[in-house]
C-alpha positions as CSV (number, residue, x, y, z in Angstrom):
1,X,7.4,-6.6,-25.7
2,X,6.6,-6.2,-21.9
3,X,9.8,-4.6,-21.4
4,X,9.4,-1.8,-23.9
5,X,6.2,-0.5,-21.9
6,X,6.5,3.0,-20.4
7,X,4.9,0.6,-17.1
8,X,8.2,-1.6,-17.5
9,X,11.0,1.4,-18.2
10,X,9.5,3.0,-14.6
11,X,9.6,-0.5,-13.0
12,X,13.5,-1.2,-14.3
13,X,14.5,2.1,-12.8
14,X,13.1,1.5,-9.6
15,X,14.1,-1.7,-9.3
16,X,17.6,-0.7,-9.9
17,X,17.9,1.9,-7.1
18,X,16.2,-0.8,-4.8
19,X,19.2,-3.2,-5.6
20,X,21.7,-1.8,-7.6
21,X,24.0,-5.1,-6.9
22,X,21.7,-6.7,-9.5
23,X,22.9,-7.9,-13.0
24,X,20.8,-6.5,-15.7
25,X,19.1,-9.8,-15.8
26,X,18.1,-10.5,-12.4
27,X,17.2,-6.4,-12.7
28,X,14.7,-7.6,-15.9
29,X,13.6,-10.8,-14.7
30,X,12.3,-9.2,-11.7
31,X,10.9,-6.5,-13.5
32,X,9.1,-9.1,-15.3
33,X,7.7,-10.5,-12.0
34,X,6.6,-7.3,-10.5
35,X,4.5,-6.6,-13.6
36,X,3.4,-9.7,-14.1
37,X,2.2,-9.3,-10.5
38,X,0.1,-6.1,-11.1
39,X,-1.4,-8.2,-13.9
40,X,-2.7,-10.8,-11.4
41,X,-4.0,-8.3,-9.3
42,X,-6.8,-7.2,-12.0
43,X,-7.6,-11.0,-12.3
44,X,-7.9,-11.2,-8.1
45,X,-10.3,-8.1,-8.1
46,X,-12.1,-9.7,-10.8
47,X,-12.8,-12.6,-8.8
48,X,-13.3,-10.8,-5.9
49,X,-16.0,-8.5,-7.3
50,X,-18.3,-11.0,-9.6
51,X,-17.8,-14.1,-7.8
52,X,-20.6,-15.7,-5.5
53,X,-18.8,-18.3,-3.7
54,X,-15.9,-16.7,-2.4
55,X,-14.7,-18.5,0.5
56,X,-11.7,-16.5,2.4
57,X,-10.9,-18.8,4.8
58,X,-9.7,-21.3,2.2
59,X,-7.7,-18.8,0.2
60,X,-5.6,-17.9,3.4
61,X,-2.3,-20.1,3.8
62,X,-1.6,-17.6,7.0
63,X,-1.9,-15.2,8.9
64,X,1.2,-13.8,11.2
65,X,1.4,-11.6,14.3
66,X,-2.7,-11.3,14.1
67,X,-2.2,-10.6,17.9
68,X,-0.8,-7.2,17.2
69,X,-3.9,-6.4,15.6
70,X,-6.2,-7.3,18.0
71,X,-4.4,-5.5,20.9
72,X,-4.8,-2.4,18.7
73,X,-8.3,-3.5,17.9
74,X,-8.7,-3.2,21.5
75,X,-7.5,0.1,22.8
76,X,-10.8,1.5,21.6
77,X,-9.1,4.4,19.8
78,X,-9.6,3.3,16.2
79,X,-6.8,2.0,14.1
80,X,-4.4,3.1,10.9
81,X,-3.1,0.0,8.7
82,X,-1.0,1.0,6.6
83,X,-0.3,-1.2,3.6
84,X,2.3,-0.7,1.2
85,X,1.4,-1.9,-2.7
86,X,2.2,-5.1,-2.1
87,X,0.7,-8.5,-3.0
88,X,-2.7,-8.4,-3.3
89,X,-3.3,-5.9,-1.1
90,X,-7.1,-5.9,-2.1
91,X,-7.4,-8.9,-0.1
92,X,-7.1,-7.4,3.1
93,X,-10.4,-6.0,2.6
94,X,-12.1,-9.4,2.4
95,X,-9.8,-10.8,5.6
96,X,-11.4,-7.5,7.6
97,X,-15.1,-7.9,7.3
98,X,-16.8,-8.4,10.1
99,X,-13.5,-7.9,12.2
100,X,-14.3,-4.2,12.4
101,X,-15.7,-1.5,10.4
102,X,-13.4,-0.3,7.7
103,X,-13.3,3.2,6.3
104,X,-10.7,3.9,3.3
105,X,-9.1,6.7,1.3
106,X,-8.5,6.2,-2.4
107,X,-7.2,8.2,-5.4
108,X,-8.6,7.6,-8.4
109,X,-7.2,5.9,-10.5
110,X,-5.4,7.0,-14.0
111,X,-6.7,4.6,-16.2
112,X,-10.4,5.4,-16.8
113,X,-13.7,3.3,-16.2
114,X,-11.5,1.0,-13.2
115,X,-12.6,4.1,-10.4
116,X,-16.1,2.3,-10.4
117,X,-14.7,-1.3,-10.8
118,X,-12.3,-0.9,-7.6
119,X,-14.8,1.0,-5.3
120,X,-17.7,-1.4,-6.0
121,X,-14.7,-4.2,-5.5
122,X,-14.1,-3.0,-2.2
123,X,-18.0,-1.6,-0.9
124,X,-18.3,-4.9,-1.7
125,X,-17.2,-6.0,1.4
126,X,-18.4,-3.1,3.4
127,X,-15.5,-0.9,3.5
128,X,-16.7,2.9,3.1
129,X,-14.4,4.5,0.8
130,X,-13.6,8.4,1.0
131,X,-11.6,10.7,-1.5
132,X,-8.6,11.8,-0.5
133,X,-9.6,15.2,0.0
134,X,-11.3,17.6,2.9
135,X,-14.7,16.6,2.6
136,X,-12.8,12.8,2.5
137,X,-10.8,13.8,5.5
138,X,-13.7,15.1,7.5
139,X,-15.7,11.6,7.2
140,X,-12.2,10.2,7.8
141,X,-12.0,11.7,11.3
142,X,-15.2,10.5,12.2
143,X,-14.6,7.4,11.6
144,X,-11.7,7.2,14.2
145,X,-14.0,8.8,16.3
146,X,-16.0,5.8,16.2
147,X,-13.1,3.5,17.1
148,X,-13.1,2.3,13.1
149,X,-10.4,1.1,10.9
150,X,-8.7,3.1,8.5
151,X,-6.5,1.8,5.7
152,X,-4.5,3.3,3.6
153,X,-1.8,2.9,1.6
154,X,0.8,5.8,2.4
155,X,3.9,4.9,-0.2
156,X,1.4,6.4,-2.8
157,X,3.4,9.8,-4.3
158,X,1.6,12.9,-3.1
159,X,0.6,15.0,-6.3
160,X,2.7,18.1,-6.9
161,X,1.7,20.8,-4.5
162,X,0.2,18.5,-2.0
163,X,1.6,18.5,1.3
164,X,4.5,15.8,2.3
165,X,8.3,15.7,3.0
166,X,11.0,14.4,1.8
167,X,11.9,10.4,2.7
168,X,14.5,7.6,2.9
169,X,13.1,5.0,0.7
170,X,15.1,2.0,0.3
171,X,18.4,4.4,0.1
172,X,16.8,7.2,-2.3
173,X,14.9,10.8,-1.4
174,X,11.4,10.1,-1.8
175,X,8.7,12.4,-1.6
176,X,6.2,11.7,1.3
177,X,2.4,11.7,2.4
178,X,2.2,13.7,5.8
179,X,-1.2,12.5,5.8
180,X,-0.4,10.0,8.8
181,X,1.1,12.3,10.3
182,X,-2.1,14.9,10.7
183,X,-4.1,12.0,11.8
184,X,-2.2,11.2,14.7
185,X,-1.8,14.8,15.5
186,X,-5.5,15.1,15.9
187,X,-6.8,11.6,17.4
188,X,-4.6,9.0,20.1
189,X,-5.2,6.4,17.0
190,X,-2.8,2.8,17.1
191,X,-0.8,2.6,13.7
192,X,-0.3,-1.1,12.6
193,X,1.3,-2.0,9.7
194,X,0.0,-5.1,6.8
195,X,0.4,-6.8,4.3
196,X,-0.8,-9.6,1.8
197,X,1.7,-11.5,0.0
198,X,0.8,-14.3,-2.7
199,X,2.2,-18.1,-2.1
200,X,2.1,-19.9,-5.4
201,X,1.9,-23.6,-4.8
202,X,0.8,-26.3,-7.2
203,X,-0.9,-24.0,-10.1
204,X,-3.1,-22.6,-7.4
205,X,-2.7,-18.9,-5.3
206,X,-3.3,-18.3,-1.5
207,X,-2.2,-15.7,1.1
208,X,-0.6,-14.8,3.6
209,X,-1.5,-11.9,5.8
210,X,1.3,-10.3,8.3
211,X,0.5,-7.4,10.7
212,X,3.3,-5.4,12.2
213,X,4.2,-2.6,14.9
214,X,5.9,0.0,14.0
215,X,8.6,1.4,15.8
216,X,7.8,4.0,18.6
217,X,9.4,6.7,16.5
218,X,6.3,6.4,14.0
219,X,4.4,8.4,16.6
220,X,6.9,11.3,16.9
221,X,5.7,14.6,16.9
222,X,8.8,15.5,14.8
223,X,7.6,14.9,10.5
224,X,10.5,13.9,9.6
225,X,11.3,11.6,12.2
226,X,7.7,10.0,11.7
227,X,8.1,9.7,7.8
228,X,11.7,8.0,8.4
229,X,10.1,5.4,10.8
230,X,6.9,5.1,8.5
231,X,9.1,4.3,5.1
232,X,11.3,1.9,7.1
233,X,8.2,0.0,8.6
234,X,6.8,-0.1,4.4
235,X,10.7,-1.6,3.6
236,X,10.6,-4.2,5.7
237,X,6.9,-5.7,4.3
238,X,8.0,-4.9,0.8
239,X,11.3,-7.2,1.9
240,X,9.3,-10.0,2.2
241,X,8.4,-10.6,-1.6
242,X,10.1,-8.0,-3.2
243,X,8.8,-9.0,-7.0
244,X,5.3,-8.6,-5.8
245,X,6.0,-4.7,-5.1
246,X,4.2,-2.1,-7.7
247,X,7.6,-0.9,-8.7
248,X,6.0,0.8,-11.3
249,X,5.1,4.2,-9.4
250,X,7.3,7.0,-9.9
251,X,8.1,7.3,-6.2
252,X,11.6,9.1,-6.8
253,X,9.7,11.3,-9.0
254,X,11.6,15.4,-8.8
255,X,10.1,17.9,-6.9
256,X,11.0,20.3,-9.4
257,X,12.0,20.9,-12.4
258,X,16.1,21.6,-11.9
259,X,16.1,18.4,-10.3
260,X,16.9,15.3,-12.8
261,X,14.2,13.4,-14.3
262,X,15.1,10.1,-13.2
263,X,12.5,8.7,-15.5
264,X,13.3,9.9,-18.8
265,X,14.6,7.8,-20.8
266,X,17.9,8.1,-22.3
């Protein structure tokens, strides 16, 4: 019955462009995973949000290259993670308390009555979260100002209209945030890359938390050559548990309408 969702048709197709060596049922099984996946996550922010008695340190199995972070930590210039839609990304959020002051953009979300849920989730745990938007922008500025964190999660597709280029994503043109781009136009920020992955051991879930640095080329003054570098960085994170990815954005979505609708089904 999972399968037949319009969630699981946009998963299937996205899967298949990621891998198109895969049989069709490797291609459904991991279709199966990835949803099942996003399900989890509602659980996790569940928990995260009502429970009193959280205890990070014990959910954490472990954390790599946490030295990368602290060096950018310690330039004094404030700091972009970017996070792909992996895992349970809302984690990170709980893992960053106290380590530094965390600002966050966010678009709402299409399924209504979870805005409140997630932005309570995440205030929560003292992040400030800021629409993505100018007045959003403008508070977003200051923050880096102040030598705070900014997260955001830049393999989110940019509405029609809104401004972006196009992108190698695992092989296939993908429409682009220039978002990153503008911010490190305007302020000397470090860029660091993250990500939270789930390790399923013995009926019970912890995480692991990685933090990389992105190649040189991310900070190019050149667009294009910044949103190549930036999509290869969110590839290599989302190659380290694959089934956990949200393949079920329309991130090949056309840019107009002659272009083919990848998504329609047949």
């Amino acid at each position: 019955m999972l399968l037949k969702t319009e969630a699981a048709h946009v998963t299937l197709t996205n899967i298949k462009i990621f891998d198109p060596s895969l049989s069709d049922r490797a291609a459904q099984d991991m279709c199966l995973s990835s949803l099942s996946n996003s399900l989890t996550l509602i659980y996790e922010l569940s928990k995260l949000r009502f429970s009193s008695r959280l205890n990070p340190e014990n959910m954490i199995q472990d954390i790599e290259n946490i030295d990368i972070f602290e060096k950018a930590q310690a330039t004094g210039r404030g700091v972009l993670l970017l996070m792909p839609h992996l895992g349970c990304w809302e984690f990170m959020n709980v893992f960053l308390k106290g380590r530094m002051k965390v600002s966050a953009l966010y678009d709402k979300p299409n399924v209504n009555g979870l805005d409140d849920f997630i932005t309570s989730t995440r205030e929560k745990f003292g992040a400030r979260m800021f629409p993505i938007n100018i007045s959003g922008l403008r508070q977003l500025f200051k923050s880096l100002e102040r030598n705070e964190l900014l997260v955001f999660l830049p393999d989110q597709v940019p509405d029609y209209g809104a401004r972006g280029f196009i992108g190698s994503f695992f092989g296939h043109d993908a429409y682009t945030s220039d978002l990153v781009h503008r911010v490190i136009s305007k302020f000397d920020s470090e860029i660091v890359f993250g990500s939270v992955v789930r390790i399923f051991s013995e009926g019970k879930v912890k995480y692991r938390i990685c933090f990389e640095k992105p190649a040189d080329e991310i900070y190019s003054k050149n667009v294009e050559v910044h949103i190549s570098s930036l999509n290869r960085s969110l590839e290599r994170l989302v190659m380290k548990a694959p089934e956990q990815y949200q393949w079920s954005y329309k991130r090949y979505k056309r840019l107009n309408k002659s272009e083919k609708n990848i998504y329609r089904r047949q």
